[in-house]
MIKOLNU-249972 format. One record per atom (N, C-alpha, C): residue in three letters; x, y, z. Coordinates in pm, whole numbers, padded with zeros to 5 digits, always signed. Layout:
BEGIN
ALAXYZ...
REM end
This chain:
BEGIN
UNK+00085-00119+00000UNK+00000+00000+00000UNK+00089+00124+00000UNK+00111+00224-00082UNK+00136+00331-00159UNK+00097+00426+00007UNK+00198+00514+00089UNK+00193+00557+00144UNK+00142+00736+00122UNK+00052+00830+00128UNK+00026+00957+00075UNK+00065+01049+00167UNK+00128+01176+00135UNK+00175+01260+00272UNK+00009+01397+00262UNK+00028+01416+00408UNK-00074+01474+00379UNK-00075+01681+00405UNK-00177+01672+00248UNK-00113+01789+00225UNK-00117+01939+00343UNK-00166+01947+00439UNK-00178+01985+00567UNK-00041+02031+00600UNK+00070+01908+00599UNK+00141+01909+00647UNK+00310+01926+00562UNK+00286+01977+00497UNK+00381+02018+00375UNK+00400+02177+00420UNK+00555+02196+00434UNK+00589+02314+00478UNK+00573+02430+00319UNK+00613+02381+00261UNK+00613+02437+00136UNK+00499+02538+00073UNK+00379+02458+00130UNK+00286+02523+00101UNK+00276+02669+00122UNK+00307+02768+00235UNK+00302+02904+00259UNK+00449+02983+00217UNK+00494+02922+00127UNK+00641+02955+00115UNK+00626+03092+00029UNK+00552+03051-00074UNK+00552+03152-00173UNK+00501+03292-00155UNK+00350+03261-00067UNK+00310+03363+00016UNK+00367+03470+00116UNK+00440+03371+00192UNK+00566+03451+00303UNK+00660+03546+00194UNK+00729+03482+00077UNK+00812+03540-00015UNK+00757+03672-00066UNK+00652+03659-00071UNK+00538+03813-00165UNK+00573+03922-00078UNK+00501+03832+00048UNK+00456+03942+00145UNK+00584+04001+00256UNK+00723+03934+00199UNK+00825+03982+00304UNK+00905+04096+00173UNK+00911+04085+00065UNK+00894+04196-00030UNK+00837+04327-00015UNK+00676+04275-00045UNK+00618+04382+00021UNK+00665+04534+00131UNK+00685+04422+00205UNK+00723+04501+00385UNK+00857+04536+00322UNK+00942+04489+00258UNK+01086+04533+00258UNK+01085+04652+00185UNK+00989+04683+00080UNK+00984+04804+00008UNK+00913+04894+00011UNK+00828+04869+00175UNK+00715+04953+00247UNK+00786+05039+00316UNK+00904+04944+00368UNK+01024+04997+00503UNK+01078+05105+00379UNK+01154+05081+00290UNK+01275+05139+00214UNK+01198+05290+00157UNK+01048+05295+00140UNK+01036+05417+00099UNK+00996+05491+00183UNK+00907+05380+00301UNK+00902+05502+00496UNK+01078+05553+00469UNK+01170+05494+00449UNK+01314+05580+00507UNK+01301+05701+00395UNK+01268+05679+00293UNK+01327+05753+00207UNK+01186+05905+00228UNK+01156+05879+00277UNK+00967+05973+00262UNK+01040+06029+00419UNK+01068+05980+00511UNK+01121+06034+00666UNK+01197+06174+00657UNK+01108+06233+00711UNK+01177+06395+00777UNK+01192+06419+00916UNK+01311+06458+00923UNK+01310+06494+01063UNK+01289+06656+01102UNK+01242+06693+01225UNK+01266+06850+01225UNK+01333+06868+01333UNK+01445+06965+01342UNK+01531+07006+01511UNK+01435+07087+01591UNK+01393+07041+01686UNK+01343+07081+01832UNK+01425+07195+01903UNK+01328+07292+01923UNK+01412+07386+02002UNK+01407+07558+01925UNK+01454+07665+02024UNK+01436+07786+01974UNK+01582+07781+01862UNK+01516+07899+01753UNK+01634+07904+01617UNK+01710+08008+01668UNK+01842+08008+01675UNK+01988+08085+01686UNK+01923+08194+01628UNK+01926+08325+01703UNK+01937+08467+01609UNK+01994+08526+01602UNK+02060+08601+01504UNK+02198+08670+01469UNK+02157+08814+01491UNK+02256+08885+01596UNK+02192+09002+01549UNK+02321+09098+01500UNK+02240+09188+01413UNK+02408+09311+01333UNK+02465+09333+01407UNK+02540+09389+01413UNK+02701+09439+01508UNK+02707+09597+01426UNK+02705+09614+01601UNK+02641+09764+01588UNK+02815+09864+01629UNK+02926+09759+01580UNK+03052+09880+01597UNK+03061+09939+01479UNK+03102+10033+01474UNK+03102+10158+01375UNK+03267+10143+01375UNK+03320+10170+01214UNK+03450+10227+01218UNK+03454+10357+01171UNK+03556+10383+01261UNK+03553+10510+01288UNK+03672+10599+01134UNK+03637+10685+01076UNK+03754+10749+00966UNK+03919+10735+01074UNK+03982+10680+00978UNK+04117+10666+01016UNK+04140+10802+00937UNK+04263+10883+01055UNK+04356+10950+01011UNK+04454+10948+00937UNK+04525+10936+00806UNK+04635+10922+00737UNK+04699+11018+00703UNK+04813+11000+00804UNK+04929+11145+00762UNK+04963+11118+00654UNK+04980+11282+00614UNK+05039+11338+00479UNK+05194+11294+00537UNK+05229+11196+00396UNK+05396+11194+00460UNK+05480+11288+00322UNK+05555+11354+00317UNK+05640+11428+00272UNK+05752+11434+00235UNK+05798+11399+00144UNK+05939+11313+00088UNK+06016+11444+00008UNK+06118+11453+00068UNK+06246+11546+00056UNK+06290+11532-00099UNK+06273+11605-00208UNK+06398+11548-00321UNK+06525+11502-00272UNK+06565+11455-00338UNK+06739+11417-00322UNK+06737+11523-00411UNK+06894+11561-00316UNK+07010+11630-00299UNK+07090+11608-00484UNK+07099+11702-00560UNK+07143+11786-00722UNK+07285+11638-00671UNK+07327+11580-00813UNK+07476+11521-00761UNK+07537+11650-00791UNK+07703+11631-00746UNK+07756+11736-00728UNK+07851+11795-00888UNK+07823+11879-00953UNK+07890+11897-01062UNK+08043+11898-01097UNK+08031+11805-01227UNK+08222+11819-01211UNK+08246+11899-01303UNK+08315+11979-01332UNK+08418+12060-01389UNK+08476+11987-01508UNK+08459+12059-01646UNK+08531+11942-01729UNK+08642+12020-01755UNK+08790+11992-01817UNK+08863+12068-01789UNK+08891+12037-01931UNK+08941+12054-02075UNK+08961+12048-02199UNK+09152+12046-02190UNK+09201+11974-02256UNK+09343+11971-02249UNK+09371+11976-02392UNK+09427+12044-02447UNK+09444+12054-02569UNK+09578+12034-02617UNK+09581+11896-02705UNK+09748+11846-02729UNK+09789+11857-02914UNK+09921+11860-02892UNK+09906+11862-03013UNK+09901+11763-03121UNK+09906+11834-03220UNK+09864+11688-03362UNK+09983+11655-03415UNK+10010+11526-03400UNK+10135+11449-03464UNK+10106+11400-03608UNK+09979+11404-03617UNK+09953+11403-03783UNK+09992+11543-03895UNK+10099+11459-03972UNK+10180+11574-04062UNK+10098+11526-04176UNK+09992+11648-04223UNK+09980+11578-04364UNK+10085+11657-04467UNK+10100+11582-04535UNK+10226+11616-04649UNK+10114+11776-04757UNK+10179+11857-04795UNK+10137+11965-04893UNK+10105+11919-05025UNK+09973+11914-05037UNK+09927+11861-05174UNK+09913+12058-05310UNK+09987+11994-05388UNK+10015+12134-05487UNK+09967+12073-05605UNK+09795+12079-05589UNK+09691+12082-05679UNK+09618+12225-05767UNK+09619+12214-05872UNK+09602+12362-05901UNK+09450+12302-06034UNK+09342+12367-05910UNK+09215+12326-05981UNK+09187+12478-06029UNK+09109+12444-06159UNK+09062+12572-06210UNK+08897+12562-06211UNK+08824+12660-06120UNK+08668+12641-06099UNK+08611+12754-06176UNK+08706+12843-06242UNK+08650+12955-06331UNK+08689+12917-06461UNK+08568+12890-06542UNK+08553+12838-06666UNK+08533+12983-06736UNK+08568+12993-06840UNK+08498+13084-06933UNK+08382+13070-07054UNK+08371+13116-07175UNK+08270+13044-07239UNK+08335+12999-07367UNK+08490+13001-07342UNK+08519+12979-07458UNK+08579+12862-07457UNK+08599+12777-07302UNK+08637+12660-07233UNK+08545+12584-07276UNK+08656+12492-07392UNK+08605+12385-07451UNK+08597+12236-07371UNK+08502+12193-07345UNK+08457+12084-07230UNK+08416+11993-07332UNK+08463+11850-07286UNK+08476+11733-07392UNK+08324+11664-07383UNK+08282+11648-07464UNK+08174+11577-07454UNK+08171+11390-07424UNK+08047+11370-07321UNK+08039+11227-07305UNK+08020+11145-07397UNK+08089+11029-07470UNK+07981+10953-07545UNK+07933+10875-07539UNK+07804+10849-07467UNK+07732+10689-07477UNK+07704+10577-07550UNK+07735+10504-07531UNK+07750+10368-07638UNK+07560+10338-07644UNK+07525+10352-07739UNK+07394+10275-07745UNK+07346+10171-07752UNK+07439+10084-07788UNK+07423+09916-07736UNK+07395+09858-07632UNK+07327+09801-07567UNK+07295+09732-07497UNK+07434+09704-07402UNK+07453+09660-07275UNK+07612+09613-07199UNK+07598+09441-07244UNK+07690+09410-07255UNK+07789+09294-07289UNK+07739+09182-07148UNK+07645+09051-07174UNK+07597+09014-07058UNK+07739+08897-07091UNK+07824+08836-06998UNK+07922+08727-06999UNK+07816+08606-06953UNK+07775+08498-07056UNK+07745+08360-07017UNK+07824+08281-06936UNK+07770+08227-06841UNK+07854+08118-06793UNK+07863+08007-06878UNK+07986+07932-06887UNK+07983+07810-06990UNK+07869+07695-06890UNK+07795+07651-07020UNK+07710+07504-06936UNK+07789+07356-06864UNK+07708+07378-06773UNK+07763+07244-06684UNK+07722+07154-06788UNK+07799+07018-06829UNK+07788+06886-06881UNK+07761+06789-06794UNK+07664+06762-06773UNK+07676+06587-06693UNK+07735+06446-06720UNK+07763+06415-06887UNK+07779+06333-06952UNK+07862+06406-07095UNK+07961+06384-07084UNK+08103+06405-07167UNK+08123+06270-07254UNK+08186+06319-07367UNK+08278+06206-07420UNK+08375+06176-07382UNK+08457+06246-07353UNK+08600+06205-07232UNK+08566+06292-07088UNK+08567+06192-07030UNK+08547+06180-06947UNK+08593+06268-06811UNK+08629+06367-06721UNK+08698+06398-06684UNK+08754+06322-06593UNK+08960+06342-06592UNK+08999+06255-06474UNK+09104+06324-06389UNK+09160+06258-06274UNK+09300+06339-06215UNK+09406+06279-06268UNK+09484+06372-06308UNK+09606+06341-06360UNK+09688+06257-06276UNK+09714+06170-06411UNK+09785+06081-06390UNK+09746+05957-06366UNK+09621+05980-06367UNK+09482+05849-06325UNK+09514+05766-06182UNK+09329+05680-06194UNK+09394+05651-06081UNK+09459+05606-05960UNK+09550+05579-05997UNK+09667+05538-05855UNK+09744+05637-05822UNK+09737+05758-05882UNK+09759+05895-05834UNK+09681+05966-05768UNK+09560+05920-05815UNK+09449+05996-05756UNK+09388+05906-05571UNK+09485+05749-05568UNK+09462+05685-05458UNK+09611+05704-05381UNK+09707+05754-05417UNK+09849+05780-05386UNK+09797+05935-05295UNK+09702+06001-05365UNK+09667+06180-05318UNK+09554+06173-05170UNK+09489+06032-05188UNK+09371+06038-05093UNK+09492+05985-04952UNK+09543+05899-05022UNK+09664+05840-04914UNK+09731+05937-04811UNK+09795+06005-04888UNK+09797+06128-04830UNK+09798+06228-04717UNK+09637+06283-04806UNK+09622+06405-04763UNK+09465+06370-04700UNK+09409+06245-04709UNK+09263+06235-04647UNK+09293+06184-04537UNK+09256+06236-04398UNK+09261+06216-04258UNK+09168+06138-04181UNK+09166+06033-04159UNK+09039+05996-04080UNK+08971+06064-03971UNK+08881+06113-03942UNK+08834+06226-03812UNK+08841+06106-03697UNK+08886+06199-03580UNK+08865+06107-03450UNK+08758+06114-03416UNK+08647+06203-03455UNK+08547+06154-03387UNK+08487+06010-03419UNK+08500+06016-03591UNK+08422+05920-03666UNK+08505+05738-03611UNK+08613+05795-03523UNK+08707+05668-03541UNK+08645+05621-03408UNK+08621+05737-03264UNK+08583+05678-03157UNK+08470+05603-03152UNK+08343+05664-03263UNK+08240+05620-03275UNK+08250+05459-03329UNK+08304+05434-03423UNK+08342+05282-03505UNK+08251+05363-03608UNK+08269+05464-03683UNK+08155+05503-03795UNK+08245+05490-03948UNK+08168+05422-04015UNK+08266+05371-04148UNK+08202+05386-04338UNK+08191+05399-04382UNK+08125+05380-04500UNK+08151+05505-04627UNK+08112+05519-04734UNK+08135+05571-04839UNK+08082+05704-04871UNK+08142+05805-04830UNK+08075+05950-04860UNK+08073+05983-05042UNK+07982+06027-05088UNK+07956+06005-05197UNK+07946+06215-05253UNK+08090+06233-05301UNK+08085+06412-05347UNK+08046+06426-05525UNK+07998+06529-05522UNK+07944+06565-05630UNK+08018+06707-05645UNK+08106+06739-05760UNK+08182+06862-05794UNK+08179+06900-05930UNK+08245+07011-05966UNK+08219+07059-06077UNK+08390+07087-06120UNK+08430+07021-06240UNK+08577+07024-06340UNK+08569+07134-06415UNK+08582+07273-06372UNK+08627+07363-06499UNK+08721+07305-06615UNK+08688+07445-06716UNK+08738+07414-06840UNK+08936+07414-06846UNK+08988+07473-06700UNK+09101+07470-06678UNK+09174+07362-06627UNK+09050+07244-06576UNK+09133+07191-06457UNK+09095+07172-06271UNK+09047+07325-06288UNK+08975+07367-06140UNK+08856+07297-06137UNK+08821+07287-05987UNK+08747+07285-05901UNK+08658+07355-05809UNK+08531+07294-05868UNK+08436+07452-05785UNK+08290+07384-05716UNK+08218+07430-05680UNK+08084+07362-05618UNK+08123+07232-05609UNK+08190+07179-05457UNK+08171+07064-05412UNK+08016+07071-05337UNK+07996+06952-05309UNK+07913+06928-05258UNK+07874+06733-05228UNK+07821+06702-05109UNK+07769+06587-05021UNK+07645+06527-05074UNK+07646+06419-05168UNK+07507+06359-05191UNK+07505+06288-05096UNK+07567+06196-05019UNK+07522+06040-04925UNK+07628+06110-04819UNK+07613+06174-04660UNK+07649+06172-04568UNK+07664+06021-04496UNK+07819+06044-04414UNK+07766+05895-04279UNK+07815+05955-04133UNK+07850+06112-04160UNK+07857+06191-04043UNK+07997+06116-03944UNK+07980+06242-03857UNK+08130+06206-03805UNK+08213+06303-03806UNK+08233+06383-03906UNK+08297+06468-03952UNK+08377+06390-04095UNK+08316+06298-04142UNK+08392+06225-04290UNK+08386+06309-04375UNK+08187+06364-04376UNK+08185+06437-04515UNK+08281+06604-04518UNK+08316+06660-04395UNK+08340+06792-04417UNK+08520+06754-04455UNK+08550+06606-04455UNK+08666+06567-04454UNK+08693+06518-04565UNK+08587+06491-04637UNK+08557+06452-04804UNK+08595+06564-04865UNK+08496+06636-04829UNK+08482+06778-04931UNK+08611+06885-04918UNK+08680+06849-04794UNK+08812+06904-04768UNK+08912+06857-04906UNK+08900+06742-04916UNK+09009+06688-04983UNK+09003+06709-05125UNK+08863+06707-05198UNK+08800+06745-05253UNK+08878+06931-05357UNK+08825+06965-05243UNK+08876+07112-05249UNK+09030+07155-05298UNK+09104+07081-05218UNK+09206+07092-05227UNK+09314+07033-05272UNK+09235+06925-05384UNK+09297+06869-05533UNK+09376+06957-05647UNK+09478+06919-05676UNK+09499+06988-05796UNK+09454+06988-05910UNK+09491+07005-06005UNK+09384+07063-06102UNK+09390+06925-06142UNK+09212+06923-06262UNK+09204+06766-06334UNK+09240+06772-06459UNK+09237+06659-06511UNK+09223+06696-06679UNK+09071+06709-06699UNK+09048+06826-06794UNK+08908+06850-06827UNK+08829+06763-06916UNK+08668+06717-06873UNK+08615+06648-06958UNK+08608+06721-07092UNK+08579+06656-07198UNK+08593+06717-07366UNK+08435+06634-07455UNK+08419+06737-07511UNK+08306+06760-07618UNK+08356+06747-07735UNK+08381+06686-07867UNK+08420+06676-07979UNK+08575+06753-07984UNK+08634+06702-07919UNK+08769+06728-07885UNK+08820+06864-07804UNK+08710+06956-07773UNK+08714+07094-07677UNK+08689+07085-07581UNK+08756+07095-07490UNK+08742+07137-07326UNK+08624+07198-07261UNK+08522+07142-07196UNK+08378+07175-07133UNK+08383+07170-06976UNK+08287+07213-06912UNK+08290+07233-06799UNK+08165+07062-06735UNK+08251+07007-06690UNK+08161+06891-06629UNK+08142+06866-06499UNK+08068+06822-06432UNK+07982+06759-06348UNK+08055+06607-06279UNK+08114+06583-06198UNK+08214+06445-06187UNK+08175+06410-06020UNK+08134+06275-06003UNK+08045+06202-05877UNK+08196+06061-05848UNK+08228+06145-05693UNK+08369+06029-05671UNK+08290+05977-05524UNK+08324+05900-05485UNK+08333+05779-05382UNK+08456+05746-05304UNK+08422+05822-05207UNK+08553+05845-05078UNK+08500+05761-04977UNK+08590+05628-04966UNK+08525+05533-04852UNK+08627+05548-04718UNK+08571+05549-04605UNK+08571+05504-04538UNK+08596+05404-04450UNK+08672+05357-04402UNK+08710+05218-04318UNK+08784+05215-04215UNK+08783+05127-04111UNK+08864+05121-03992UNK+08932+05015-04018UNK+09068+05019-03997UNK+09133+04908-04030UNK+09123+04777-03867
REM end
C-alpha cells in the first residue's frame, strides 16, 4: 500500500506567500526611510548686526624730501698737439671756366652692356673627366692628404661618402658638394680633400674642353 503525505502538512505550502509578502514590507520599510523627515526641536539661533562703527582713520600726509642735485664736475679740456703731418698737396684746380672753355663731350654707347654667359655644366662628356695621372695617383693623393676624423674613429663610424663637384674648363674645381652623408665629420673631410685637389684633366666635347659635373666615392674604413 502506496503511502500519501498529507497535504496539511507540507511546509512548502506558505512559502511563496511569506516570499510576496516579506517583499512587500521590505519596500514599504525602504520608501518610509526615504519619505522620513526629521525636524530640530528647540528655539532658532538669532543673529543680530554688530552695531561697531569704524571710525575714519587718520592718514598722515607723509612728505618726501627730493634728493640732494649730484655734485657737478668741472670738465677741464686739455688741448694736445697733432702728430699728424699731412704732407702739402700742390693741386692747381681751375673752378673759373669761361665760355670759350672747350669741355669734352660724353659719349654713350647705345648698345645694350655685354651680358658674360657662364659656360654650361655637362653631366655626360665624351671624355670623361679625370686626375692626372689616373687613378693610382688619384689613390696615392687620398693616401695622403685624407685624414680619418677622431670623432668618426671613436664612434666605429665607417662607410662611403659620396661628393658631387664641378671640373672647370682649366682643370679647377668649384661647387663641391655631399650627396650620401655617414657623419662624423667624414663628409666635411671629403669635401676638404675634394677642395684641395689639384687641377684635373678636363672632360671634352668633340675634342674641346667643357665644364663637367664628376660624382667620386671616398670610402671610409677602420682598419
Amino acid at each position: 500500500m502506496e503511502h500519501k503525505k498529507n497535504s496539511k502538512t507540507d511546509l512548502r505550502r506558505w512559502s511563496g506567500v511569506i516570499f510576496n509578502l516579506s517583499l512587500a514590507v521590505s519596500m514599504l520599510l525602504v520608501l518610509l526611510a526615504f519619505e522620513w523627515k526629521s525636524y530640530q526641536e528647540g528655539p532658532l539661533k538669532q543673529i543680530q548686526a554688530s552695531q561697531e562703527q569704524w571710525d575714519d582713520l587718520d592718514v598722515p600726509i607723509s612728505i618726501q624730501t627730493p634728493p640732494s642735485p649730484p655734485p657737478q664736475v668741472a670738465l677741464i679740456i686739455i688741448q694736445k698737439p697733432d702728430d699728424i703731418q699731412v704732407e702739402d698737396l700742390d693741386y692747381e684746380i681751375d673752378v673759373n671756366t669761361t665760355e670759350t672753355t672747350v669741355i669734352p663731350e660724353v659719349v654713350l654707347v647705345d648698345s645694350p652692356p655685354i651680358e658674360e654667359e657662364a659656360d654650361e655644366i655637362v653631366d655626360f662628356t665624351e671624355v670623361q673627366a679625370s686626375f692626372k695621372g689616373g687613378m693610382d695617383a688619384w689613390y696615392e693623393y687620398l693616401r695622403k692628404n685624407l685624414t680619418y676624423p677622431s670623432q668618426a674613429r671613436r664612434m666605429g663610424i665607417e662607410g662611403t661618402v659620396l661628393v658631387r663637384f664641378v671640373v672647370n674648363k682649366d682643370g679647377s674645381v668649384q661647387d663641391v658638394e655631399v650627396l650620401r652623408t655617414i657623419g662624423g665629420g667624414c663628409d666635411e673631410e671629403a669635401m676638404k680633400v675634394i677642395q684641395n685637389s689639384p687641377a684635373w684633366n678636363p672632360g671634352k666635347m668633340r675634342g674641346i674642353p667643357v665644364r663637367s659635373r664628376q660624382v667620386i666615392p671616398i670610402k671610409f674604413k677602420l682598419n
